[in-house]
LOLO-318843 format. One record per residue: residue in three letters; x, y, z of N, C-alpha, C in turn. Coordinates in steps of 0.02 Angstrom, whole numbers, padded with zeros to 5 digits, always signed. Last residue first. Layout:
N
ALAXYZXYZXYZ
...
REM end
This chain:
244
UNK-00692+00659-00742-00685+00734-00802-00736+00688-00850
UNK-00729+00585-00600-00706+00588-00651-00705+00637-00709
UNK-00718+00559-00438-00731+00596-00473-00698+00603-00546
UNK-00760+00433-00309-00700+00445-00365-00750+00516-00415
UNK-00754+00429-00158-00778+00440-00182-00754+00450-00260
UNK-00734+00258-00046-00696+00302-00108-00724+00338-00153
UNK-00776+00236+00121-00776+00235+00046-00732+00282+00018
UNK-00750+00137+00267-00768+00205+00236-00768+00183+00164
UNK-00802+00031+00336-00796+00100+00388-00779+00153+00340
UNK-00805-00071+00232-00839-00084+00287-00838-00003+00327
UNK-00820+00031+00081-00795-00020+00135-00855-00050+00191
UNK-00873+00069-00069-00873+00063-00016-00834+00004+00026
UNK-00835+00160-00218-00810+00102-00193-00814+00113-00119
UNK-00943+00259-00320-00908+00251-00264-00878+00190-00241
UNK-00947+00412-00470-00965+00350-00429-00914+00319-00358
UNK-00950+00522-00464-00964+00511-00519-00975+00414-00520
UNK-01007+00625-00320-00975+00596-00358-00996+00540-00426
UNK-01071+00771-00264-01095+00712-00312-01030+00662-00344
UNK-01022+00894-00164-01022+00852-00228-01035+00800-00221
UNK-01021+00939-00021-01073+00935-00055-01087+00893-00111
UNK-00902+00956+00010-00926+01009+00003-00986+00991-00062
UNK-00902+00757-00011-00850+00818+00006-00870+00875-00033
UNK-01033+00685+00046-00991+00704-00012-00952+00766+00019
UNK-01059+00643+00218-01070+00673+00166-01032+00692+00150
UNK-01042+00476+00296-01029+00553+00276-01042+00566+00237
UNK-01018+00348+00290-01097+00376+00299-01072+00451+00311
UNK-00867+00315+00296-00942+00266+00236-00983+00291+00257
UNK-00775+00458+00288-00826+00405+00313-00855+00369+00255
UNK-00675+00451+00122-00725+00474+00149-00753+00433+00210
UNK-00578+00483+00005-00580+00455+00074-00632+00489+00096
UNK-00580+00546-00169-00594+00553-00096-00576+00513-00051
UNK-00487+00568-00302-00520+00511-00266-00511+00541-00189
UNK-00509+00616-00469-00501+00646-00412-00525+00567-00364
UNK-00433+00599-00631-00487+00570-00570-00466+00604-00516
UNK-00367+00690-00717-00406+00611-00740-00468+00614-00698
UNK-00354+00845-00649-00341+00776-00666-00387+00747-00701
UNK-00367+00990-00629-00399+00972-00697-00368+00884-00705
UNK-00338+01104-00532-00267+01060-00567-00295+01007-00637
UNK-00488+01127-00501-00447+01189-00548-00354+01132-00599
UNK-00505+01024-00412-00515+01020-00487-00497+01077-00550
UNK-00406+01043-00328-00388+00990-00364-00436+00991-00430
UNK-00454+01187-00270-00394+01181-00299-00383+01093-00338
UNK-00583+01112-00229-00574+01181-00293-00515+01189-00324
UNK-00534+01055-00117-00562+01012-00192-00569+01055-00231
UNK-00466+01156-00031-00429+01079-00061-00473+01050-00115
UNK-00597+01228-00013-00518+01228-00034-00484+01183-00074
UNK-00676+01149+00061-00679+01184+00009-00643+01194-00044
UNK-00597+01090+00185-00613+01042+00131-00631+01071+00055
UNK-00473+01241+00194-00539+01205+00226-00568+01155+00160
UNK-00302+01184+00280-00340+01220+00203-00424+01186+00226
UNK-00236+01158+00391-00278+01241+00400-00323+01218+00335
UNK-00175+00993+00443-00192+01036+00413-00262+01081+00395
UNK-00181+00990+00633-00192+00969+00570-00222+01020+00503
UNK-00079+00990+00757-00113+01023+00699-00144+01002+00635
UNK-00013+00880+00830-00005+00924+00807-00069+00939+00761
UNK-00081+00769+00895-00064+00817+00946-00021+00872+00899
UNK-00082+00679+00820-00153+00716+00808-00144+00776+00868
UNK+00023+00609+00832+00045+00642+00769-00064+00702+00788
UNK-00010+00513+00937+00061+00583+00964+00035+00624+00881
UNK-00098+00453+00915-00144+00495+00949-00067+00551+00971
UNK-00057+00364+00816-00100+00423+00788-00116+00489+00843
UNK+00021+00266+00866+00044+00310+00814-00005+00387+00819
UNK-00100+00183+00938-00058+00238+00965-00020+00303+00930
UNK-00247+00206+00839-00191+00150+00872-00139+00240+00907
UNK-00427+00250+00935-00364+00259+00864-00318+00230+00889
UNK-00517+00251+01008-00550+00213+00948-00486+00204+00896
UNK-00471+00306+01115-00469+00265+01114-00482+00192+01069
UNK-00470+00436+01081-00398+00425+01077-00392+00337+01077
UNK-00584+00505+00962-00561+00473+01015-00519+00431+01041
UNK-00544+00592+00813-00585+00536+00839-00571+00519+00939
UNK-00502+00698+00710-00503+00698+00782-00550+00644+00804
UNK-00357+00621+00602-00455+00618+00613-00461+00649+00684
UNK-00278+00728+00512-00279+00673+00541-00353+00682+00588
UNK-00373+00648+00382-00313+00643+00416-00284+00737+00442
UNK-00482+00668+00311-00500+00627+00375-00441+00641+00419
UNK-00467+00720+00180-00457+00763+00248-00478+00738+00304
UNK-00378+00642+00069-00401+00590+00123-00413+00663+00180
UNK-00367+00620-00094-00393+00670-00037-00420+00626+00009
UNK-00265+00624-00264-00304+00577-00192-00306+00647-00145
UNK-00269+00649-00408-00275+00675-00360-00301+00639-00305
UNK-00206+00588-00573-00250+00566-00529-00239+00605-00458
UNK-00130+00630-00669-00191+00563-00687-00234+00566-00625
UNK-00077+00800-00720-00079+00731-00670-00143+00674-00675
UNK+00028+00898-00819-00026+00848-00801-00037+00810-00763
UNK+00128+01047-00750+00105+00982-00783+00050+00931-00775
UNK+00110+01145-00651+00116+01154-00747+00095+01077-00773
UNK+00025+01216-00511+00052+01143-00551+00039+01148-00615
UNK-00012+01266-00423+00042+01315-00457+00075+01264-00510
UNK-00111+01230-00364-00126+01293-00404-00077+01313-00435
UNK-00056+01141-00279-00107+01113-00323-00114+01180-00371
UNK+00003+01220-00186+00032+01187-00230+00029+01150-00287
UNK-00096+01298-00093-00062+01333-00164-00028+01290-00210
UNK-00140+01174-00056-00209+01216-00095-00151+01252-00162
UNK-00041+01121+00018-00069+01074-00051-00128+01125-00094
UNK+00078+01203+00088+00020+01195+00068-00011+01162-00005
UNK+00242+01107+00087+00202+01150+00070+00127+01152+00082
UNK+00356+00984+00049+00331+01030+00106+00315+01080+00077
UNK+00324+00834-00053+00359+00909-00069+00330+00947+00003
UNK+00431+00677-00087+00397+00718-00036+00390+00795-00053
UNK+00377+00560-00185+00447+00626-00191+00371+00672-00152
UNK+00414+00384-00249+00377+00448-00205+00420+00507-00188
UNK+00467+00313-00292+00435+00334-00341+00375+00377-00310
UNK+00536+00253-00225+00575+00285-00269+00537+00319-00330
UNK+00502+00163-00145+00494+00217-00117+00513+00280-00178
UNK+00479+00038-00232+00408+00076-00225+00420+00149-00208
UNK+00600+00009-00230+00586+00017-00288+00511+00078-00287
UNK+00605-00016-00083+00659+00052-00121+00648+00058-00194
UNK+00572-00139-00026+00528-00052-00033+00545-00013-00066
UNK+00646-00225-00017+00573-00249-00065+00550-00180-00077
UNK+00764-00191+00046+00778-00212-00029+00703-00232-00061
UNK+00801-00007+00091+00752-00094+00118+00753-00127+00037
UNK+00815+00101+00074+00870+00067+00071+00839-00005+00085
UNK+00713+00185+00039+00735+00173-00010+00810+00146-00010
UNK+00642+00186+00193+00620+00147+00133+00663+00119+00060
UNK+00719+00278+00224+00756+00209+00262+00726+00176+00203
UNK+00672+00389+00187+00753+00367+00161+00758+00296+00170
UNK+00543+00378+00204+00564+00360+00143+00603+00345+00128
UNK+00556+00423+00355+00535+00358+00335+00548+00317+00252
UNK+00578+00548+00349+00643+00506+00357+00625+00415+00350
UNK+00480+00607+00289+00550+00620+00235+00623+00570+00273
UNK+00405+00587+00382+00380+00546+00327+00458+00560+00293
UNK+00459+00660+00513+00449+00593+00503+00442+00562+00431
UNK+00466+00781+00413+00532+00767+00440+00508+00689+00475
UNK+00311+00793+00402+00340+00804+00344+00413+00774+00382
UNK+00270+00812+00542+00267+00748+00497+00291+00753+00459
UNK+00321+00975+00565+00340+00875+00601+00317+00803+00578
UNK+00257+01029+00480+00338+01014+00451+00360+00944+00509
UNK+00150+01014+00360+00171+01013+00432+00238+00982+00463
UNK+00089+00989+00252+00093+01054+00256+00143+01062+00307
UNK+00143+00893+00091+00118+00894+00183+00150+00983+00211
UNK+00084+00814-00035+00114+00867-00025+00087+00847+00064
UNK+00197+00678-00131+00171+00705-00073+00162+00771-00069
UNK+00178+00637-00294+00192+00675-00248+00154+00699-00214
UNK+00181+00459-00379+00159+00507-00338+00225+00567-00284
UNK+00193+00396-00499+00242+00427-00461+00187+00461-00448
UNK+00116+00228-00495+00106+00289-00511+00157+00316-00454
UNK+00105+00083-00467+00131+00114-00532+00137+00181-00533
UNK+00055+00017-00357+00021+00004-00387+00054+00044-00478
UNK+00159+00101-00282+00159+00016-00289+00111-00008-00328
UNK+00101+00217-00261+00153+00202-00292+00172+00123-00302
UNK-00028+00177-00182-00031+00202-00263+00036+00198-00285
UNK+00036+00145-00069-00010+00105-00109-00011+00145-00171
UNK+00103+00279-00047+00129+00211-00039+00075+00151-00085
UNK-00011+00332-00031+00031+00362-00063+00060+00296-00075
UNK-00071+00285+00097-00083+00298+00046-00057+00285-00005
UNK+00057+00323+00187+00012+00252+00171-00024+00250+00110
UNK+00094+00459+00249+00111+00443+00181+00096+00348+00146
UNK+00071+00512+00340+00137+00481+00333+00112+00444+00282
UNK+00008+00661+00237+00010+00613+00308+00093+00573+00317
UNK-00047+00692+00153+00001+00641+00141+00018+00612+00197
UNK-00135+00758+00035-00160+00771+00126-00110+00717+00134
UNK-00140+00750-00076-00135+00804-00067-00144+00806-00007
UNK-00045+00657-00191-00078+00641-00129-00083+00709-00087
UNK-00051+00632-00366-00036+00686-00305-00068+00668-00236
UNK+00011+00544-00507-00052+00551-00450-00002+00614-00405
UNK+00040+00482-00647+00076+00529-00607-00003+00540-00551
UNK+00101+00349-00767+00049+00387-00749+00094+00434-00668
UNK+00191+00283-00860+00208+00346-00843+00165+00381-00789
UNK+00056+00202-00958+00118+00194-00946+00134+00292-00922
UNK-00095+00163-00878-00063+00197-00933+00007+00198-00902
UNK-00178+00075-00812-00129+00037-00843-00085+00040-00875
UNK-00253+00072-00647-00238+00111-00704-00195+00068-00765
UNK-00338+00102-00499-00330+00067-00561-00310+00103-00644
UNK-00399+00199-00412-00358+00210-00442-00320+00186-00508
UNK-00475+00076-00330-00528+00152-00356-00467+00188-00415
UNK-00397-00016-00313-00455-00018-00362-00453+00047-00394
UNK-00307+00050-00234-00289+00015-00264-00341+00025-00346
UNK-00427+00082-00106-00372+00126-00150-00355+00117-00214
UNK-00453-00060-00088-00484-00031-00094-00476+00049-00145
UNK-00328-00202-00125-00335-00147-00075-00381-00073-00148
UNK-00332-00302-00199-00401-00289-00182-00383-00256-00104
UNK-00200-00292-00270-00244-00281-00330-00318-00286-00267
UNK-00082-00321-00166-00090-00266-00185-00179-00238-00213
UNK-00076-00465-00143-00123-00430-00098-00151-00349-00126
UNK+00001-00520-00198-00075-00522-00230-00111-00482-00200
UNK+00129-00536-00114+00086-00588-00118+00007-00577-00133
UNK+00121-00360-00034+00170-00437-00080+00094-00474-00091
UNK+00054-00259+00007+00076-00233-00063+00123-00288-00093
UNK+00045-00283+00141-00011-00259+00092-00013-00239+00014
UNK+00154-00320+00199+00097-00376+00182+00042-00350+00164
UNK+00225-00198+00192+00232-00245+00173+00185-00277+00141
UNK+00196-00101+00292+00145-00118+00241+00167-00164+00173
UNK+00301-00087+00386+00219-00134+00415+00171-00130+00351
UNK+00388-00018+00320+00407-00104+00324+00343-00125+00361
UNK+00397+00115+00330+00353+00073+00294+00338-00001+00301
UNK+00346+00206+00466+00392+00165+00427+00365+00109+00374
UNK+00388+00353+00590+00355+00321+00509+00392+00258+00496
UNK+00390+00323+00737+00434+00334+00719+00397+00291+00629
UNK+00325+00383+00922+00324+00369+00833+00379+00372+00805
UNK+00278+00329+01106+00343+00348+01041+00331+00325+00944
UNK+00244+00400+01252+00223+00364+01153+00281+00389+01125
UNK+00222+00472+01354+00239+00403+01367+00237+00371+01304
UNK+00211+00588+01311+00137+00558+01323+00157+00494+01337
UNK+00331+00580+01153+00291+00613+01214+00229+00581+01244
UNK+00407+00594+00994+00391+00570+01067+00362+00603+01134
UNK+00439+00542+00847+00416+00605+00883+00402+00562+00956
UNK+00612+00514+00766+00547+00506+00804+00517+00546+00841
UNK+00736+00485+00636+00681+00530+00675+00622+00506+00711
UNK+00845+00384+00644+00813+00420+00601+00796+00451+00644
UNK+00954+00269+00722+00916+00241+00679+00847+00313+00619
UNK+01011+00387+00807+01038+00330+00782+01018+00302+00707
UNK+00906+00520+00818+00929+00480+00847+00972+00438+00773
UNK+00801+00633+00869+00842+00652+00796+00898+00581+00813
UNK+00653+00707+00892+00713+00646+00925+00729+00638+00873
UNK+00535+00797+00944+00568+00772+00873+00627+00768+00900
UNK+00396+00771+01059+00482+00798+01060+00500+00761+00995
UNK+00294+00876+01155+00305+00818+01119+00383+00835+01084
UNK+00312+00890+01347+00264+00869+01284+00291+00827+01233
UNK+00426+00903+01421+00369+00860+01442+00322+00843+01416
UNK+00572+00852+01311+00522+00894+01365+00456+00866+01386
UNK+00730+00764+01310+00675+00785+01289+00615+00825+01328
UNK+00890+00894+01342+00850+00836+01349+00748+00827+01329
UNK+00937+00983+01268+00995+00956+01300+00948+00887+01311
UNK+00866+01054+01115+00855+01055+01195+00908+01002+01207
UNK+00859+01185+01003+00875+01110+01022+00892+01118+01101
UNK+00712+01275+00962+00795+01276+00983+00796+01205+01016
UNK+00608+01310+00809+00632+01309+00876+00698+01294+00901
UNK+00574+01378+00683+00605+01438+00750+00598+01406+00808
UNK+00565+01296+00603+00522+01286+00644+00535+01327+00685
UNK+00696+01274+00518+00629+01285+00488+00589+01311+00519
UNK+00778+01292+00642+00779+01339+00604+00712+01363+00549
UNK+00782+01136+00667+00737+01201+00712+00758+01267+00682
UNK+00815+01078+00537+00728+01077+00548+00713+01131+00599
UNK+00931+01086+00544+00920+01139+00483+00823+01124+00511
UNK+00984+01050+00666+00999+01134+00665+00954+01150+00609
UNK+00961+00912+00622+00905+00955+00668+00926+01016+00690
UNK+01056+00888+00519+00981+00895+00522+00931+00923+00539
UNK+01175+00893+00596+01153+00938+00552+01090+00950+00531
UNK+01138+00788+00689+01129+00858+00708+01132+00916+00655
UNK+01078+00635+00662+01112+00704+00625+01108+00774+00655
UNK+01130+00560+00819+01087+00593+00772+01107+00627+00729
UNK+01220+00489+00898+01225+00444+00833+01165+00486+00811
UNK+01137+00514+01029+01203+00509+01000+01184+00455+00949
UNK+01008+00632+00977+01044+00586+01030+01092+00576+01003
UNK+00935+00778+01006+00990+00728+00959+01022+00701+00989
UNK+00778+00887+00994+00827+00835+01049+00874+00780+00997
UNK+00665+00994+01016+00680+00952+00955+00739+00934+01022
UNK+00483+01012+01090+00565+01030+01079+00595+00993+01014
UNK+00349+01111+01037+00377+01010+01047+00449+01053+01048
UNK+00169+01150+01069+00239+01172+01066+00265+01083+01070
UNK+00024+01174+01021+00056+01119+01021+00135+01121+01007
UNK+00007+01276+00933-00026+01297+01009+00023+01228+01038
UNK+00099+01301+00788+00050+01295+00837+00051+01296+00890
UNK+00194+01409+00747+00172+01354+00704+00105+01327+00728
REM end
């Protein structure tokens, strides 16, 4: 899978059915105790990755206070995505744990995740469950549907219409361990997704959406060059939006 080996480990009160069916995904073998790198912990309360003295575990309940109290309508995303049509459908094609995504589904749109990598994909797929038992999130989570796969072929094999394509290949960023919160620096110890930026936007405009919407540094250059059709800047990055 990668160079970045991890055991898998089930504590008491884990699904072990679970984690026979993820190290099977992953041809790896369940260990008696965690290892010295990084370790998918199959526990009590869900899944966590751990190692490096760090412990992750997805969740939504910290984006709360970005999606109550008004707050939703001047997250940046939000904007660039703005919509009003009834039913609308987006794709988050780099999903990460899935923040994003999360904002656009709260904003109205069923989005699907795609994630290439099956140890975040088993954090984000266990962060949703819990999501869709929390009594403010389970409306939002319920309107996200994780799919494991490459997003280049999955974007290519898509029959139906979609309003809107998000692309964040910042994620996950190789930045410096010290410029990033903790979460980030166990999940950047795996791999980040192979498809090259090329890729990934040929395949979203071959899928033929509404809008395509970038993540971008705020002083990077357009993704493989393009011109966007216009931009919503931040303070540390922008939204390139591409329109048909």
């Amino acid at each position: 899978m990668n160079d970045n080996k991890f055991v898998i480990c089930v504590e008491k009160g884990g699904q072990r059915d679970q984690a026979e069916s993820f190290a099977r995904k992953t041809g790896s073998s369940i260990a008696s105790h965690p290892g010295n790198g990084l370790t998918v912990l199959f526990h009590a309360k869900g899944v966590s990755l751990t190692g490096y003295g760090l412990v992750y575990q997805g969740d939504f309940e910290n984006m709360l206070h970005r999606v109550t109290n008004g707050r939703l309508q001047h997250e940046m995303l939000v904007r660039a995505a703005k919509s009003d049509k009834e039913g609308r459908k987006a794709i988050d094609a780099t999903a990460g744990m899935g923040e994003d995504a999360f904002l656009l589904a709260a904003q109205g749109y069923e989005v699907t995740l795609y994630e290439q990598n099956p140890v975040i994909a088993v954090l984000l797929k266990d962060a949703l469950r819990r999501a869709r038992k929390h009594p403010v999130l389970k409306e939002i989570a319920a309107r996200m549907k994780l799919v494991e796969g490459n997003s280049v072929e999955c974007m290519r094999k898509l029959l139906d219409p979609v309003d809107v394509i998000y692309l964040d290949p910042m994620f996950p960023a190789r930045q410096k361990s010290s410029l990033i919160n903790k979460k980030l620096q166990l999940i950047q110890k795996l791999e980040p997704p192979c498809s090259a930026e090329t890729d990934l936007f040929d395949a979203a405009i071959q899928a033929d959406p509404e809008k395509i919407i970038v993540k971008r540094p705020l002083k990077s250059e357009f993704l493989a060059g393009r011109k966007p059709s216009y931009t919503l800047n931040g303070k540390a990055i922008r939204y390139d939006c591409y329109t048909q």
